[in-house]
N, C-alpha and C positions, 0 to 999 in steps of 0.2 A: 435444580439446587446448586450447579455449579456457580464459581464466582469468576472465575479466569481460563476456562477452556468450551466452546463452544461449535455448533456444525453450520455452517450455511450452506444452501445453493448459490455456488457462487456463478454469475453471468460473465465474469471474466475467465474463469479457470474452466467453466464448461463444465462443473462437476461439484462434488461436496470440497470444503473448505474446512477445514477445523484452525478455527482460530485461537490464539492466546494474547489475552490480553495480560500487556504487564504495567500497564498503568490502570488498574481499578478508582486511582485515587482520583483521576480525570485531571492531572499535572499536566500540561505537554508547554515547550518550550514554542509553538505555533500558539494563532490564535483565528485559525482561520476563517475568513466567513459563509464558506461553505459546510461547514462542519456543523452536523449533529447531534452533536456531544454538548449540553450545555452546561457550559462552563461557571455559571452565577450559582449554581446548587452543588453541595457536595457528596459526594457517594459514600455507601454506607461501609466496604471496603478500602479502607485508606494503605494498604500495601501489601506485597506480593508475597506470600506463607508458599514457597517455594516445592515443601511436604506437600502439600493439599494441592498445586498448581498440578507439580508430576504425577499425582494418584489421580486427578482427573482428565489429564490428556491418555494415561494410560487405560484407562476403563474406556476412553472417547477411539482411542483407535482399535479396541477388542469390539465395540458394538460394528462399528465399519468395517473389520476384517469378516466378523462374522455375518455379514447382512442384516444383524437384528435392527441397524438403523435406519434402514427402510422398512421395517416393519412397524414402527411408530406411528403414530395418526399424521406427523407434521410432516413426513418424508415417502410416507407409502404410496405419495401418488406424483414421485419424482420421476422422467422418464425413465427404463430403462438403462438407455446410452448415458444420462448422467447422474447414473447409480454408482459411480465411482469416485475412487479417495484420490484428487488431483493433488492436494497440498497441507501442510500444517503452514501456518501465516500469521506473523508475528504482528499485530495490527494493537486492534482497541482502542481505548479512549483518551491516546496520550501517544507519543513516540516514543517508542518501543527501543530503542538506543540509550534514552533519559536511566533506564533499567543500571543501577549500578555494578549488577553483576551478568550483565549480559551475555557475557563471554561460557559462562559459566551455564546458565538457564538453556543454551543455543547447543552445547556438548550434550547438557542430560536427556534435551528432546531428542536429539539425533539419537542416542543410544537407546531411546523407548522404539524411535522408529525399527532401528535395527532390530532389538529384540522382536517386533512383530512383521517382519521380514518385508517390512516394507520401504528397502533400498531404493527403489527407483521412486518412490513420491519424492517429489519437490519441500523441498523448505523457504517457504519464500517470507522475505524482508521487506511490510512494506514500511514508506522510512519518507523523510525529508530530508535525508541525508547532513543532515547540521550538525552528527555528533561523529563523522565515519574518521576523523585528524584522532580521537581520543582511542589508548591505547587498548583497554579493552572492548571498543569497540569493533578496533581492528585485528583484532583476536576473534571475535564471535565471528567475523567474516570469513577469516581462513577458515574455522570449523564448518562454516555454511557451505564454503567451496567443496570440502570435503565431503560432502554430505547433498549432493543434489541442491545447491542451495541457488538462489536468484535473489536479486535487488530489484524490487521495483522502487526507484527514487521519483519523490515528487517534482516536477520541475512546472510552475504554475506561472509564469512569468516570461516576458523577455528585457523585460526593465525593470531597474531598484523602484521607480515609483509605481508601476501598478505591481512588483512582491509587495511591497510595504501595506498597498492599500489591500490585496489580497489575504497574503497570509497575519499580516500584524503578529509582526516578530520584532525583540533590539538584533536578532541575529544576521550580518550582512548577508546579503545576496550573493556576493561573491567568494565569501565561504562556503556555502550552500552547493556555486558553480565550482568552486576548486575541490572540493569532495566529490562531485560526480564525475569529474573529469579524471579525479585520481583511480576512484574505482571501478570506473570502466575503463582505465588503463590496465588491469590487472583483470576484471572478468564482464564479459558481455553482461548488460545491464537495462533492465525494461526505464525506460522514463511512462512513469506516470501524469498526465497533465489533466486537469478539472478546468475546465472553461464553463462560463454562467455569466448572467445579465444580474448588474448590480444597478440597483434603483433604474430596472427596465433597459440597461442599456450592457451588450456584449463588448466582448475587448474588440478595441480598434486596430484596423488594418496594419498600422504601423507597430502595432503592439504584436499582432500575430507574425510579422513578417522578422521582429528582432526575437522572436522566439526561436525561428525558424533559423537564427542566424547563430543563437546559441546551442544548437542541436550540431548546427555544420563544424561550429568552433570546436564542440567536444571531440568530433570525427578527427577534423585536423590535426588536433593532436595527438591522437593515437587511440580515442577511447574508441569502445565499439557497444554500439549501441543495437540489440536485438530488434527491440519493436518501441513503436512507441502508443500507447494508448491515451486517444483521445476523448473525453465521457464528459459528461455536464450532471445536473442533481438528478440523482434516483431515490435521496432521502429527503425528506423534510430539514433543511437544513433551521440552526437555531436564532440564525436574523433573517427576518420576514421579506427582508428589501433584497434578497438575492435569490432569483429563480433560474430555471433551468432555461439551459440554452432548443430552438428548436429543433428536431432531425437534421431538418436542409442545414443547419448552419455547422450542425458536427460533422457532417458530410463534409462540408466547404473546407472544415479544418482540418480533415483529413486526407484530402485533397492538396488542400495548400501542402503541409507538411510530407505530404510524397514525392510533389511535385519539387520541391524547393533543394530537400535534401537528400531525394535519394531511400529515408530511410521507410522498414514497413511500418506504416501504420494502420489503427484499425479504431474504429467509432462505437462507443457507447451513450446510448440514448437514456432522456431523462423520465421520469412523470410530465406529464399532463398538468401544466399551469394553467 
């Protein structure tokens, strides 16, 4: 019955995720064509009851403190080893920045955490980074800092013309780059990257290698970059013409991108096209 707090098994965190969605309405300033959210229909929650958000993250981390969430049908046959709370993850169906009071949403979750003693979970951000220049954005960040908090920033590109054709944004590219640069000058930061085959065909060598060239330029200027994860589709995305990349080729990218830059990376696999 919830509308904006939810648990995955997350394959990247290695453990349960509770996620909050603060875009119910399916707004986001992307339009990516990886993305599973289909954006032609509208959702039956059109915006974020703040009251009803915090009373259900707060019930969502008593089921997890107390084990009863592995005791459910959908979770009780989770291993063990990731029978555990890695993160609350600001994600869903929309960019989570777009949130007018973000700054604001990002203190009260922190304070639920606290209240259930759960200091060392992670707060993680994930984000496209297009809104981190605006002031309460960069307000929700310092509280993040303060609170176990990470950026995973999208970075799906190494050129204005395959962002354009990827994400379908009027947002530049090089706002996108001048946000990520900024906030990994201030705290280490995961880059996020989605690579896939659009109308059967992966990004090109030259396209991976100016990627690889805007990972080194962040470094150069002082940001610091943690990891960087390399994945292709594990969802049904919502245009037909873009499939997932194969094993060997996220391999290759993760490869490339160690080899080139220096920095860790690490590969996630798609579905079975």
């Amino acid at each position: 019955m919830n509308r904006f707090v939810y648990p995955v098994l997350s394959r990247r965190s290695q453990g349960v995720s509770i996620g909050v969605n603060l875009n119910p309405d399916k707004v986001c300033n992307f339009d990516c064509v990886y993305c599973q959210v289909d954006r032609m229909t509208s959702s039956e929650t059109r915006f974020v009851e703040m009251g009803q958000l915090l009373t259900e993250l707060d019930e969502m981390l008593g089921l997890v403190v107390s084990g009863q969430l592995f005791r459910t049908k959908q979770f009780s046959v989770v291993p063990p080893p990731l029978q555990r709370l890695n993160d609350i993850a600001f994600s869903g169906d929309g960019e989570p920045t777009t949130y007018k009071n973000f700054d604001e949403i990002i203190q009260s979750c922190a304070a639920l955490k606290q209240k259930h003693g759960l200091d060392s979970v992670k707060m993680v951000l994930i984000t496209n980074a297009s809104m981190f220049h605006r002031d309460h954005v960069q307000r929700g960040l310092e509280i993040m800092d303060a609170n176990q908090g990470e950026i995973w920033a999208k970075l799906d590109a190494g050129s204005e013309e395959y962002y354009r054709l990827i994400e379908r944004t009027s947002i530049p590219f090089q706002r996108v780059l001048d946000n990520i640069e900024q906030a990994a000058s201030i705290r280490p930061i995961v880059i996020q990257s989605l690579f896939m085959k659009v109308n059967d065909q992966g990004p090109a060598d030259n396209e991976l290698e100016m990627f690889c060239q805007r990972l080194s330029h962040i470094r150069q200027q002082g940001g610091e970059i943690s990891l960087v994860q390399i994945y292709t589709i594990a969802r049904l995305p919502a245009e037909s013409y873009v499939t997932p990349l194969a094993d060997s080729e996220v391999d290759r990218i993760v490869e490339l991108v160690t080899s080139k830059t220096g920095i860790q990376s690490v590969g996630y696999y798609g579905y079975s096209s």
